[in-house]
gemmi code that builds the backbone of each chain (N, CA, C; Angstrom):
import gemmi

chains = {
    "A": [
        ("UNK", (-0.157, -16.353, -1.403), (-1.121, -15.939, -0.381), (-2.236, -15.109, -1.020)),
        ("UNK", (-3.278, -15.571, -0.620), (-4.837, -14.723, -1.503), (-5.046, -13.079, -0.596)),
        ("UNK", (-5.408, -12.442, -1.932), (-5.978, -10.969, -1.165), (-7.161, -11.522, 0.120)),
        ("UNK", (-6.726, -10.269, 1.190), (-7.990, -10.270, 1.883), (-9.420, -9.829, 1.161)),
        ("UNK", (-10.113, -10.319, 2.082), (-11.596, -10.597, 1.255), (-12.367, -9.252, 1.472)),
        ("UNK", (-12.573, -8.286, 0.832), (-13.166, -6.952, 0.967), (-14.650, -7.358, -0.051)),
        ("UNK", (-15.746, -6.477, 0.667), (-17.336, -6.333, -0.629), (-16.544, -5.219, -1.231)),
        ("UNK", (-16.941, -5.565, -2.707), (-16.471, -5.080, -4.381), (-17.215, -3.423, -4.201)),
        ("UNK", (-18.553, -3.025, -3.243), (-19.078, -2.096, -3.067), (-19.529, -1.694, -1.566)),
        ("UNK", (-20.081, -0.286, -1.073), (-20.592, -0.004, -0.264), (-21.484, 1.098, -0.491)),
        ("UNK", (-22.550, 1.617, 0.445), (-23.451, 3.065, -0.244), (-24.023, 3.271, 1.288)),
        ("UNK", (-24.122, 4.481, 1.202), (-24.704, 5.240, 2.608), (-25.075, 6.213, 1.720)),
        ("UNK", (-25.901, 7.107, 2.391), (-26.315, 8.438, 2.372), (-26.154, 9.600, 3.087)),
        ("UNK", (-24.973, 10.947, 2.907), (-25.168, 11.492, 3.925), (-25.263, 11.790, 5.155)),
        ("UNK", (-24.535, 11.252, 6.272), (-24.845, 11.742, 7.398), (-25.266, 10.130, 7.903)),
        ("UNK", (-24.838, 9.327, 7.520), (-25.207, 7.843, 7.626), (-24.127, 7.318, 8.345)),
        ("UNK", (-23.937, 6.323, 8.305), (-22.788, 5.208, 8.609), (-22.951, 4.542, 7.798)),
        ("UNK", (-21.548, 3.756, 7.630), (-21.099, 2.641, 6.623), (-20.168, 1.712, 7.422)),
        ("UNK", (-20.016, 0.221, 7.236), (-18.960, -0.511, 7.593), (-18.650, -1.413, 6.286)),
        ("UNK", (-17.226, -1.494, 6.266), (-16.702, -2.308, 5.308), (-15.983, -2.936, 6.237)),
        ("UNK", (-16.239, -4.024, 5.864), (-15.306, -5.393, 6.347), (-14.167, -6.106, 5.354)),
        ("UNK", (-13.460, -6.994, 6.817), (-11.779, -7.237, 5.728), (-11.712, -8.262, 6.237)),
        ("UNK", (-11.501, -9.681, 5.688), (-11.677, -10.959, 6.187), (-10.316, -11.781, 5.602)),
        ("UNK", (-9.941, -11.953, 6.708), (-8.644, -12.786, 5.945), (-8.294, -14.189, 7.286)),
        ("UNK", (-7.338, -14.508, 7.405), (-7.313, -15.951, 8.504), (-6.641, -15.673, 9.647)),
        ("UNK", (-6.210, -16.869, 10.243), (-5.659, -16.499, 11.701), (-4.675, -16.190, 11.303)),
        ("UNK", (-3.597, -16.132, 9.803), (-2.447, -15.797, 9.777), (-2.060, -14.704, 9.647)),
        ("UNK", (-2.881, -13.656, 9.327), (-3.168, -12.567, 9.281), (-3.962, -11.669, 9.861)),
        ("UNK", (-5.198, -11.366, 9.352), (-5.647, -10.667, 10.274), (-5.665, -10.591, 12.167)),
        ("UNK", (-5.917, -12.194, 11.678), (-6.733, -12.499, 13.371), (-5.272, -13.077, 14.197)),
        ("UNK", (-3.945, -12.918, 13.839), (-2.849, -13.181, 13.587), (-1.905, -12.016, 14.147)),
        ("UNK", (-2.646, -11.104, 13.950), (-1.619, -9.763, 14.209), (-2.547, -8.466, 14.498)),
        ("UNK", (-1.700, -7.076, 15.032), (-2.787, -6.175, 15.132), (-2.504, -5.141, 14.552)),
        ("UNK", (-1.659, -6.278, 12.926), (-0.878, -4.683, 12.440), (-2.082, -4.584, 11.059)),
        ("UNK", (-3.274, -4.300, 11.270), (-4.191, -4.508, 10.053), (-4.330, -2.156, 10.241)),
        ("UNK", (-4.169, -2.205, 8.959), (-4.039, -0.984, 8.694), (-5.515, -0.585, 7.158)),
        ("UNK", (-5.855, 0.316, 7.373), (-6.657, 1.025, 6.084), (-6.041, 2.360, 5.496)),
        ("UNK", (-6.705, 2.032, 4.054), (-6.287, 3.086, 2.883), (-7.837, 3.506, 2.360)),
        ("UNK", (-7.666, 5.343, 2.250), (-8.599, 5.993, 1.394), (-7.800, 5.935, -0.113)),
        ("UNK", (-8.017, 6.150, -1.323), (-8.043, 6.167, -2.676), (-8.994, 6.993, -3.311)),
        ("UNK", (-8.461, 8.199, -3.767), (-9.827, 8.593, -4.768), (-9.098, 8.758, -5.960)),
        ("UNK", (-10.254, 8.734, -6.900), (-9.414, 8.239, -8.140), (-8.234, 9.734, -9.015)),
        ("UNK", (-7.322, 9.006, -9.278), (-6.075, 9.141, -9.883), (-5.201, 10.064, -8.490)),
        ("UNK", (-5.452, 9.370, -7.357), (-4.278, 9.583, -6.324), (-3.544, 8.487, -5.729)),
        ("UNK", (-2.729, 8.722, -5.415), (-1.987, 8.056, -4.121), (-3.266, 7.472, -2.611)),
        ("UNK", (-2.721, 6.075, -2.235), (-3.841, 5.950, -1.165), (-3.348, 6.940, -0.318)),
        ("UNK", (-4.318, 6.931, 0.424), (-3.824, 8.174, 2.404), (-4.360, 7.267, 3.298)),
        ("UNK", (-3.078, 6.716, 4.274), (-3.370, 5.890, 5.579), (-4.761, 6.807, 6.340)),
        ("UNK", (-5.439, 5.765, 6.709), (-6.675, 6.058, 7.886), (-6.688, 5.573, 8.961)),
        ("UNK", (-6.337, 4.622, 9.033), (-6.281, 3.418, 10.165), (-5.187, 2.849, 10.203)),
        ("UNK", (-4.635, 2.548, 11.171), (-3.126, 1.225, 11.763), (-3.626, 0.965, 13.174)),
        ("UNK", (-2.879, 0.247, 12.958), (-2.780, -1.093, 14.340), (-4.633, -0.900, 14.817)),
        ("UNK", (-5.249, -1.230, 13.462), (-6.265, -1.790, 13.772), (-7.638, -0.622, 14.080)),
        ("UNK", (-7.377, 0.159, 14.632), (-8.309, 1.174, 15.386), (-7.550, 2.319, 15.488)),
        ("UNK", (-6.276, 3.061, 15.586), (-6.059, 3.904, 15.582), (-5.754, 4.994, 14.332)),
        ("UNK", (-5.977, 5.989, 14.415), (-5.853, 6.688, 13.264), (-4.684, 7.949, 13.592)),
        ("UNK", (-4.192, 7.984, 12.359), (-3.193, 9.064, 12.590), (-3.887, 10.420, 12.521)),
        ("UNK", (-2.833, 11.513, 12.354), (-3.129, 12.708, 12.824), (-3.487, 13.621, 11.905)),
        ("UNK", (-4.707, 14.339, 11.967), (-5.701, 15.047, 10.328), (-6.713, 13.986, 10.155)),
        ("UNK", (-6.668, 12.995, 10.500), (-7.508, 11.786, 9.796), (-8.971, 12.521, 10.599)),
        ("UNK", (-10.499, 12.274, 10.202), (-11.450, 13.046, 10.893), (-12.216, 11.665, 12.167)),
        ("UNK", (-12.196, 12.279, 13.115), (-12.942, 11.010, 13.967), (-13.977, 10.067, 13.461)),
        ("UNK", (-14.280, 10.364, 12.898), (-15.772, 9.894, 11.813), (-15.269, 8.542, 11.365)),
        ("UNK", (-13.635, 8.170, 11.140), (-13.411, 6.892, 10.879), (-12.615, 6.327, 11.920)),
        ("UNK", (-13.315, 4.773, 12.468), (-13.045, 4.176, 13.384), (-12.838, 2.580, 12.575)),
        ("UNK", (-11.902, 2.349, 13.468), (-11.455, 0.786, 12.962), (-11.583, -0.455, 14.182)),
        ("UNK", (-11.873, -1.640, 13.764), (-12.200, -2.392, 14.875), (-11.732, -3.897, 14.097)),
        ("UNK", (-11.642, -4.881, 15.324), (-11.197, -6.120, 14.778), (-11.802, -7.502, 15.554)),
        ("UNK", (-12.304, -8.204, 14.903), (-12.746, -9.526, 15.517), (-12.893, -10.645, 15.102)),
        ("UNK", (-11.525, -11.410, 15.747), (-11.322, -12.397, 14.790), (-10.572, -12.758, 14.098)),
        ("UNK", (-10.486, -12.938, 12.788), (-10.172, -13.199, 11.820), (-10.992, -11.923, 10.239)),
        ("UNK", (-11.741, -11.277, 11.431), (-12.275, -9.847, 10.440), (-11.743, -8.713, 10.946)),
        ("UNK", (-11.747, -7.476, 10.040), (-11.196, -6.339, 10.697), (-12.524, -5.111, 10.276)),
        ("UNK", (-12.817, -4.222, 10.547), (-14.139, -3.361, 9.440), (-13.346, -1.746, 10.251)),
        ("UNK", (-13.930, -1.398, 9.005), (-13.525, 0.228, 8.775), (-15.255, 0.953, 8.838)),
        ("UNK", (-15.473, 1.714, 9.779), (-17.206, 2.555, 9.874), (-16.255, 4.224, 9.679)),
        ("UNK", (-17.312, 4.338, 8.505), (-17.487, 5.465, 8.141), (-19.201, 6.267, 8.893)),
        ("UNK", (-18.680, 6.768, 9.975), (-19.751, 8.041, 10.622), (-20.189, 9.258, 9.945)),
        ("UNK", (-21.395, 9.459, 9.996), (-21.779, 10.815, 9.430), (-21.104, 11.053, 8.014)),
        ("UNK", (-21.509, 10.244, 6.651), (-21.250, 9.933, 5.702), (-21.047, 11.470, 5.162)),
        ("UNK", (-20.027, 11.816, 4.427), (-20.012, 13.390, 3.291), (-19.372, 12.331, 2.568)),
        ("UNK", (-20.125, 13.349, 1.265), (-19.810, 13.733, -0.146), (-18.173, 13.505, -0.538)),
        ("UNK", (-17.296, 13.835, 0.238), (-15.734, 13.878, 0.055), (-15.128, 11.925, 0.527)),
        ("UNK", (-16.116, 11.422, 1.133), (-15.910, 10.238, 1.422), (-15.895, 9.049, 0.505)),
        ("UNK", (-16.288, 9.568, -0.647), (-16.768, 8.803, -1.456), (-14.982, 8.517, -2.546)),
        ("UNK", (-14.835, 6.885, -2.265), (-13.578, 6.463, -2.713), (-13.245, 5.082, -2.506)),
        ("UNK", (-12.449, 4.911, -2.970), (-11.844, 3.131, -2.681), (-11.632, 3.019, -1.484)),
        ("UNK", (-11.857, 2.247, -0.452), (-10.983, 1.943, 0.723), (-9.995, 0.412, 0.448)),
        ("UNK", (-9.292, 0.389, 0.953), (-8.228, -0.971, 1.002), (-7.742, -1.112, 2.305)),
        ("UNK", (-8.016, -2.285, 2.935), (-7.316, -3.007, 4.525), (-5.866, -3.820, 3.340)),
        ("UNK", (-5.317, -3.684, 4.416), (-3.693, -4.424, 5.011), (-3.679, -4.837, 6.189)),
        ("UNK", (-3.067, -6.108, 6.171), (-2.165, -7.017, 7.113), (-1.290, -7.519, 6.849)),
        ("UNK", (-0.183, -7.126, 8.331), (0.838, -7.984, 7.885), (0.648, -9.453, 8.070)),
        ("UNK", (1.388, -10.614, 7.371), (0.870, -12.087, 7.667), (1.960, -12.757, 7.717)),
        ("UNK", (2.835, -12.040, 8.633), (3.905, -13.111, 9.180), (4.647, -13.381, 7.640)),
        ("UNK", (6.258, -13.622, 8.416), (7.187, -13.605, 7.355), (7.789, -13.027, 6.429)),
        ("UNK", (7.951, -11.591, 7.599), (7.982, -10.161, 6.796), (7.045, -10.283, 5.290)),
        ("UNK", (5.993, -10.479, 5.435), (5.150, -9.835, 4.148), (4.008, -9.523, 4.786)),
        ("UNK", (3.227, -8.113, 3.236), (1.919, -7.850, 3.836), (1.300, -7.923, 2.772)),
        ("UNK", (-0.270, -7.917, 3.028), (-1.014, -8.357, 1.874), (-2.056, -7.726, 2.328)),
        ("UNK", (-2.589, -6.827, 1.089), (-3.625, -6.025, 0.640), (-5.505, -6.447, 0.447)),
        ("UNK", (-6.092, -6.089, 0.525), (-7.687, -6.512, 0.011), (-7.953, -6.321, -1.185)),
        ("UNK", (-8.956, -6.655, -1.642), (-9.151, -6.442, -2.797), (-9.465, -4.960, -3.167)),
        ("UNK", (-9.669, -4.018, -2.430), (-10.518, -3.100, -2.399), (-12.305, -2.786, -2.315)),
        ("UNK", (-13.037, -1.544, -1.850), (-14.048, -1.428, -1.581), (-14.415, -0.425, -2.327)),
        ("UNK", (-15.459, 0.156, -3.216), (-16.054, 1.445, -3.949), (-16.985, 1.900, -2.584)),
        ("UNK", (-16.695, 3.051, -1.968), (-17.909, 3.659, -1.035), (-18.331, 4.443, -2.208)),
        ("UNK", (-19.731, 4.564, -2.231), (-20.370, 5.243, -2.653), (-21.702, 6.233, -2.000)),
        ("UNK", (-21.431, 7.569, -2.201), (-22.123, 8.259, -1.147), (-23.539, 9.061, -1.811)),
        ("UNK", (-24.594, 8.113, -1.581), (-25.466, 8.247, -2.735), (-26.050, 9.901, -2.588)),
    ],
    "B": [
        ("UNK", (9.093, 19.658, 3.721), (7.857, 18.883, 3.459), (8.414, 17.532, 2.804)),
        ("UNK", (7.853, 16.551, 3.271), (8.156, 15.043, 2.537), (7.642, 14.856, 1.133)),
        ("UNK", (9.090, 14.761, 0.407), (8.422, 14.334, -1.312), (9.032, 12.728, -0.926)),
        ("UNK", (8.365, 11.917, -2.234), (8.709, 11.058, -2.524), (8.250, 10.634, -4.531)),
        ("UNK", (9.108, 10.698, -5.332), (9.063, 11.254, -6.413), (9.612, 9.954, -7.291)),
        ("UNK", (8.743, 8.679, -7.682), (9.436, 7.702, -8.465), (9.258, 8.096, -10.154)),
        ("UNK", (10.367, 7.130, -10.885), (10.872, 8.105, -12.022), (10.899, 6.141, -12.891)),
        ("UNK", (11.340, 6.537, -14.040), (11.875, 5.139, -14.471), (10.942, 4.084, -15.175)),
        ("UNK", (9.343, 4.458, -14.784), (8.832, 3.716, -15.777), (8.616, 3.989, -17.500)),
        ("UNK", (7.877, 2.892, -18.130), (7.491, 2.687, -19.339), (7.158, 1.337, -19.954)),
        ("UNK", (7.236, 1.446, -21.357), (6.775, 0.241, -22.138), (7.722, -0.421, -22.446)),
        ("UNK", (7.637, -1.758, -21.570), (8.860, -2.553, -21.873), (8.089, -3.962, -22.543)),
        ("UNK", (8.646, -4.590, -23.065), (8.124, -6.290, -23.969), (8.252, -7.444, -22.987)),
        ("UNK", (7.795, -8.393, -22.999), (7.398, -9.183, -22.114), (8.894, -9.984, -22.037)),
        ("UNK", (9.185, -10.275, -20.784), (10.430, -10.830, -20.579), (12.122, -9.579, -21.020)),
        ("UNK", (11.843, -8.430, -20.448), (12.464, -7.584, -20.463), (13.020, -7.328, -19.204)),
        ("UNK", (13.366, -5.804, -18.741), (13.958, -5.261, -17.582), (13.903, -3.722, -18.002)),
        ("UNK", (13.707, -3.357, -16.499), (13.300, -2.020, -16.395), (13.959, -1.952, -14.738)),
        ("UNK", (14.338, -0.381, -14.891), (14.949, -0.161, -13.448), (14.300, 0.908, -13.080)),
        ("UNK", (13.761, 1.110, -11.959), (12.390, 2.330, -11.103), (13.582, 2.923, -10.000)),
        ("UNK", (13.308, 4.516, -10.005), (13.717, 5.105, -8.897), (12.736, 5.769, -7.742)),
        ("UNK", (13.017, 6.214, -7.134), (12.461, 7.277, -5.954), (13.272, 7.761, -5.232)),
        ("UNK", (13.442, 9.167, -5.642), (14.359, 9.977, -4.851), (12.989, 10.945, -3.907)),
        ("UNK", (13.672, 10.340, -2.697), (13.585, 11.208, -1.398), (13.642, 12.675, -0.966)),
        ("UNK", (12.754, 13.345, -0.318), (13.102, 14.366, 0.198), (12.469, 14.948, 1.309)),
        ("UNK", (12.513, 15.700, 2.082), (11.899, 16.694, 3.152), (12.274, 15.521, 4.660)),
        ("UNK", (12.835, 14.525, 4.487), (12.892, 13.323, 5.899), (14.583, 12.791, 5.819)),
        ("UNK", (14.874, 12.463, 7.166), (16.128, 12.168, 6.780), (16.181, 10.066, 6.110)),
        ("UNK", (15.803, 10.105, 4.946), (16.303, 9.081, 3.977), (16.394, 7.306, 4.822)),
        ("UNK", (17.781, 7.771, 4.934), (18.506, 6.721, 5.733), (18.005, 6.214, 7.049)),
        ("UNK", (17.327, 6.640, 7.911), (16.765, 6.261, 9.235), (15.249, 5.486, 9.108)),
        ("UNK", (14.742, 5.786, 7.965), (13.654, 4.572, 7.302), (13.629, 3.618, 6.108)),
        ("UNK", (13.022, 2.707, 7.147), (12.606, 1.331, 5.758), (11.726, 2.092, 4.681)),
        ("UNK", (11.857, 1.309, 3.715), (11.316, 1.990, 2.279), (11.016, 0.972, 1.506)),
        ("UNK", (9.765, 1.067, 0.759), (8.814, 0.376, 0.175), (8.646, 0.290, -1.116)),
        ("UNK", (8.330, -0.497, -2.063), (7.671, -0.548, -3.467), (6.059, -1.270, -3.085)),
        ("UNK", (5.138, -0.601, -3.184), (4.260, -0.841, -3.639), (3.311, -0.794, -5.042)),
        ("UNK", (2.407, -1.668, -5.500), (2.369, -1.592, -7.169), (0.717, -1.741, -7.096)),
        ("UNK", (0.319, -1.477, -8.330), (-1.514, -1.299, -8.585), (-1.773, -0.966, -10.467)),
        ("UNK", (-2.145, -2.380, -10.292), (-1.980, -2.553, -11.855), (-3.586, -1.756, -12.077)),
        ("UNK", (-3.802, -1.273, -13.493), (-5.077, -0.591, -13.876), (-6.138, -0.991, -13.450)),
        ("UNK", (-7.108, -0.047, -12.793), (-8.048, -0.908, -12.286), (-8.136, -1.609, -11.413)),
        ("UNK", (-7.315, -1.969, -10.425), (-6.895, -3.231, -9.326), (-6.637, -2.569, -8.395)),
        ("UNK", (-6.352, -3.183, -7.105), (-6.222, -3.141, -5.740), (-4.293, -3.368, -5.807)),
        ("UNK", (-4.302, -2.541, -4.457), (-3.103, -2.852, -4.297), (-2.208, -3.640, -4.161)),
        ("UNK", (-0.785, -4.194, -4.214), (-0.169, -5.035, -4.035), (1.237, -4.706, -3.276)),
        ("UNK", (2.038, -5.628, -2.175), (2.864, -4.670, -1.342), (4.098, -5.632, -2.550)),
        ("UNK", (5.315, -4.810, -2.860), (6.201, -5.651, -4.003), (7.322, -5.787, -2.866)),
        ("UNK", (8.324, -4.436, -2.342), (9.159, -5.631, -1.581), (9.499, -4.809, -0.468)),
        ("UNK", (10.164, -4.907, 0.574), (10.634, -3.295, 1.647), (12.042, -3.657, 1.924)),
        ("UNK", (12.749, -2.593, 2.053), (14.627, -2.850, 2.543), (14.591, -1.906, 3.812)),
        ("UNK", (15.639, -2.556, 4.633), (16.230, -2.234, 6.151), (16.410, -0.635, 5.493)),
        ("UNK", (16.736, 0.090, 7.104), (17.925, 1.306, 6.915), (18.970, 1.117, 5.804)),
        ("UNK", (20.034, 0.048, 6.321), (20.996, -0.132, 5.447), (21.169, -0.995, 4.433)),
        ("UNK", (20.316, -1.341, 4.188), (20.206, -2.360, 3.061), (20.645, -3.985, 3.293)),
        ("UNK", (20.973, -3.844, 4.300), (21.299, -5.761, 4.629), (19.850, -5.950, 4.698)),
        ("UNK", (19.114, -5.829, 4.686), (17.990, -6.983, 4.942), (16.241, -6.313, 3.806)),
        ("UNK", (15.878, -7.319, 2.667), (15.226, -7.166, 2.079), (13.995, -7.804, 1.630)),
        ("UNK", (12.974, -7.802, 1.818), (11.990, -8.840, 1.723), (11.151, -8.433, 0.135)),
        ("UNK", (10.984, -9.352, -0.195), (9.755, -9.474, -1.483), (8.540, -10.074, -1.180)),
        ("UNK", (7.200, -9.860, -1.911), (5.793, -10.575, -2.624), (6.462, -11.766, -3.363)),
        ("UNK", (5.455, -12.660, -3.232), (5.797, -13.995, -3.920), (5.823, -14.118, -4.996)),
        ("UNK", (4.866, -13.177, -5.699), (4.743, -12.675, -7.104), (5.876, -11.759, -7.819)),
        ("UNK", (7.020, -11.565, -6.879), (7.998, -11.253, -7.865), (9.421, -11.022, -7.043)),
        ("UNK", (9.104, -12.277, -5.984), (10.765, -12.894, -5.699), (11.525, -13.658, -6.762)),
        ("UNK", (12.424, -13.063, -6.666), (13.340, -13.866, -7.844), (13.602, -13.441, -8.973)),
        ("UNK", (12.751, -12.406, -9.390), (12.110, -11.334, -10.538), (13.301, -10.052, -10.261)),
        ("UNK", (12.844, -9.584, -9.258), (12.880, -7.954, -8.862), (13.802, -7.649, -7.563)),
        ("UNK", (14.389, -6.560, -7.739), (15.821, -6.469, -6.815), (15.608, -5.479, -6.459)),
        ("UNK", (15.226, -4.650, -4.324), (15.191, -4.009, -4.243), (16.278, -3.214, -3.582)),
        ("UNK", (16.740, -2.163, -3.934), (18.109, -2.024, -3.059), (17.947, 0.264, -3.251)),
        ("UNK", (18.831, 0.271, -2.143), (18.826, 1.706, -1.852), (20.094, 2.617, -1.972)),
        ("UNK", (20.453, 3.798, -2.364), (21.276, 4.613, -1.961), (21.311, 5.755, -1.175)),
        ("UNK", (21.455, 5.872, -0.385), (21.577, 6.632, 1.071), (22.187, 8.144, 1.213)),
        ("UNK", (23.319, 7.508, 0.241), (24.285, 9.294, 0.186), (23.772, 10.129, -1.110)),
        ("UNK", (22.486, 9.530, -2.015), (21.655, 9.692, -2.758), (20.370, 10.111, -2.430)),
        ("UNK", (20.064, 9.805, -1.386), (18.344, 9.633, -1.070), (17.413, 8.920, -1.729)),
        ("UNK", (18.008, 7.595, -2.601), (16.957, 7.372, -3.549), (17.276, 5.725, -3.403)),
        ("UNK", (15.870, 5.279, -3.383), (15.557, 3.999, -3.700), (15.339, 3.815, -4.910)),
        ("UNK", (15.877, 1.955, -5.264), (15.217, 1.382, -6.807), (14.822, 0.168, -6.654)),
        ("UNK", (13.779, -0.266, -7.857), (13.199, -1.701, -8.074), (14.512, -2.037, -9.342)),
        ("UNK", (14.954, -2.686, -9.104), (15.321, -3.601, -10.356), (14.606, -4.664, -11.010)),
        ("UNK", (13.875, -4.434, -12.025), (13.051, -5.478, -12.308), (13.065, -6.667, -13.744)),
        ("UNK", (12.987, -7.726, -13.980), (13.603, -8.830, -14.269), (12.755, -9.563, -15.250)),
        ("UNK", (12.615, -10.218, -16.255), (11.572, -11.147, -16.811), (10.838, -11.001, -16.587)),
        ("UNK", (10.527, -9.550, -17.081), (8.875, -8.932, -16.587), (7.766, -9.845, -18.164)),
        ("UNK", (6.430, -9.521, -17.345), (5.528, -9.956, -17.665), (4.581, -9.390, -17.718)),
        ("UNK", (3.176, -9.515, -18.375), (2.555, -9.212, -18.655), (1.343, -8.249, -17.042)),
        ("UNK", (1.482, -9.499, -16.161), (0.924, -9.124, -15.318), (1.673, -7.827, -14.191)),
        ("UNK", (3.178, -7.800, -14.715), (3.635, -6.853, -13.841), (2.989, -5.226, -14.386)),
        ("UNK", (2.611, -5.291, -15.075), (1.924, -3.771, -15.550), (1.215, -3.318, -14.300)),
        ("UNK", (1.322, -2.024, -14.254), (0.887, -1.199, -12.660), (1.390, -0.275, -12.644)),
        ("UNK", (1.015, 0.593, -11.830), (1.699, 1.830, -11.258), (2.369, 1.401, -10.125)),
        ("UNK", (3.567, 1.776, -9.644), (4.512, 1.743, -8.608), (4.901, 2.653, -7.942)),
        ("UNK", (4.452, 2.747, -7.039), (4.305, 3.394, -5.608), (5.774, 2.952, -4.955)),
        ("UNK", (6.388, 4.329, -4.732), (7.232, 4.753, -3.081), (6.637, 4.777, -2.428)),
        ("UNK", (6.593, 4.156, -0.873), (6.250, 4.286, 0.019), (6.836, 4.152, 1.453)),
        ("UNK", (6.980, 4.772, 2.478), (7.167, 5.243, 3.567), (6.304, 5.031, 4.559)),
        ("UNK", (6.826, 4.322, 5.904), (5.955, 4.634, 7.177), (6.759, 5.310, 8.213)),
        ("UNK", (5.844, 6.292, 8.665), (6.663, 7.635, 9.214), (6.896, 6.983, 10.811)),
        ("UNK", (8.034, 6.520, 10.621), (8.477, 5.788, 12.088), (9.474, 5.256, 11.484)),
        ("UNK", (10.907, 5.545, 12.410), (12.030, 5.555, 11.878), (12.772, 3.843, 12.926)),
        ("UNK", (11.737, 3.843, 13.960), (12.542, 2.501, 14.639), (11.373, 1.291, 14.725)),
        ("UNK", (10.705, 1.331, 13.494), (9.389, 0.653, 13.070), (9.773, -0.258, 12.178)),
        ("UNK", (9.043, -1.668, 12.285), (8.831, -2.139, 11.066), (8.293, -1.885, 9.904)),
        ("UNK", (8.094, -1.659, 8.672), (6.721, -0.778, 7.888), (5.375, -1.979, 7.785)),
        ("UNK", (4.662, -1.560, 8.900), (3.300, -2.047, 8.619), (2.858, -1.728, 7.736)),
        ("UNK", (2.598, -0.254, 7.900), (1.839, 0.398, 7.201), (2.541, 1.480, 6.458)),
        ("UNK", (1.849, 2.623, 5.557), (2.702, 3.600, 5.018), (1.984, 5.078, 4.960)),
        ("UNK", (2.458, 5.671, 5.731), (2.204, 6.964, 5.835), (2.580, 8.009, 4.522)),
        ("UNK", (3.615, 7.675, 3.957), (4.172, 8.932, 3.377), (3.817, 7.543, 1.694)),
        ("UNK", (2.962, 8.739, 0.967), (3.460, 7.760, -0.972), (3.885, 8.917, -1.847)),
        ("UNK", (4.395, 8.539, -2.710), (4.737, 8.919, -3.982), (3.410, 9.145, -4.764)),
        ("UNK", (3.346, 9.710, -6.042), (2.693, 9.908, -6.915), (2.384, 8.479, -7.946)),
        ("UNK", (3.655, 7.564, -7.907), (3.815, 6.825, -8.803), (4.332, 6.894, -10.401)),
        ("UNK", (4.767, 5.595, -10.742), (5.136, 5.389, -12.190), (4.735, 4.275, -12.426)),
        ("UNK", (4.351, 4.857, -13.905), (4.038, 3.674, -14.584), (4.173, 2.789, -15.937)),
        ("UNK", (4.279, 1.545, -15.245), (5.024, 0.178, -15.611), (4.356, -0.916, -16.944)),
        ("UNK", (4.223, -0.445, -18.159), (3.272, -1.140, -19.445), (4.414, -2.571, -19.924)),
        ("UNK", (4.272, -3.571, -19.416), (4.533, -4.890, -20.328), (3.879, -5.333, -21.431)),
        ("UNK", (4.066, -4.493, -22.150), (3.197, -5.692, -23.597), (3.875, -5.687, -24.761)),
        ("UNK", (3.600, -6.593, -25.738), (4.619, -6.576, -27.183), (3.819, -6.136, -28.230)),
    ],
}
model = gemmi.Model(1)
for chain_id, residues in chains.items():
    chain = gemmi.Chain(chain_id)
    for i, (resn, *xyz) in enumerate(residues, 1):
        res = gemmi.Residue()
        res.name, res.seqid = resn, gemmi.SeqId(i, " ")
        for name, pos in zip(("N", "CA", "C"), xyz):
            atom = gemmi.Atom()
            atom.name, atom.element = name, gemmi.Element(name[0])
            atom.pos, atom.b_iso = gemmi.Position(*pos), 0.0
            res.add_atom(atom)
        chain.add_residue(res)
    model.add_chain(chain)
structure = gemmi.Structure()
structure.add_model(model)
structure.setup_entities()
């Protein structure tokens, strides 16, 4: 099964918005509503942001919202800071007890 | 506080075996599914395999069913990868991982490890 399809980059400025998108098929994404996101900054552990699509757990800052349509899923980063700046990675599960990862995204917060 | 603390990697030769731990702490162990996730240098993540509460029921990645054996001890707190005719491409860091929901499937994973890491080359 192929990684979901994530852009290799992203860039906002400050106080901006950003959306990264996660494209995978009806067997997955558009398949289920268990599509989840990961922050990454470098040499850590990811930290969940998003599950079941749009909701975020608890500490996470409102500023990240998750949405799904389709066979796409996108992660918006609101009111862009400096601390935002990191890998993001979507997950879905795709049926048959397995889940499968994106390729990853570089935000970059110019 | 929730640790999750994997141990066990290094430089193994291609078509070898290596055995990974993660001992548990600050959650009660046994009442969650538990995860190997892996992220070779540079790369995006990959989910490797997850086991039940009790270990009857275990799923793998296609990329290393048949390879890699995941199984748990309970009166231990600690999960392991058993891993098999490793290869070149299994190089990565390997992630414990946890989703903080005890009557959940693991979608997702709330709680990780720090990681270890896994060098195949000769």
């Amino acid at each position: 099964q192929s990684a979901l399809t994530q852009p290799p980059s992203a860039a906002g400025s400050p106080g901006q918005s950003v959306t990264i998108s996660c494209t995978g098929t009806s067997s997955d994404v558009g398949g289920y509503k268990y599509v989840s996101w990961y922050q990454q900054h470098p040499g850590k552990a990811p930290k969940l942001m998003i599950y079941d699509f749009s909701k975020r757990p608890s500490g996470v800052p409102d500023r990240f919202s998750g949405s799904k349509s389709g066979n796409t899923a996108s992660l918006t980063v609101s009111g862009l800071q400096a601390e935002d700046e990191a890998d993001y990675y979507c997950c879905s599960y795709a049926g048959s007890n397995k889940l499968i990862f994106g390729g990853g995204t570089k935000l970059t917060v110019l | 506080e929730v640790q999750l603390v994997e141990s066990g990697g290094g430089l193994v030769q291609p078509g070898g075996s290596l055995r990974l731990s993660c001992a548990a702490s600050g959650f009660s162990f046994s009442s969650y599914w538990v995860n190997w996730v892996r992220q070779a240098p540079g790369k995006g993540l990959e989910w490797v395999a997850s086991i039940i509460q009790d270990g009857s029921e275990k799923f793998y990645g296609d990329s290393v069913k048949g390879r890699f054996t995941i199984s748990r001890d309970n009166a231990k707190n600690s999960l392991y990868l058993e891993m098999n005719s490793l290869r070149a491409e299994d190089t990565a860091l390997y992630y414990c991982a946890v989703q903080h929901c005890s009557t959940c499937y693991p979608y997702y994973f709330d709680w990780w490890g720090r990681g270890t890491l896994v060098t195949v080359s000769s």
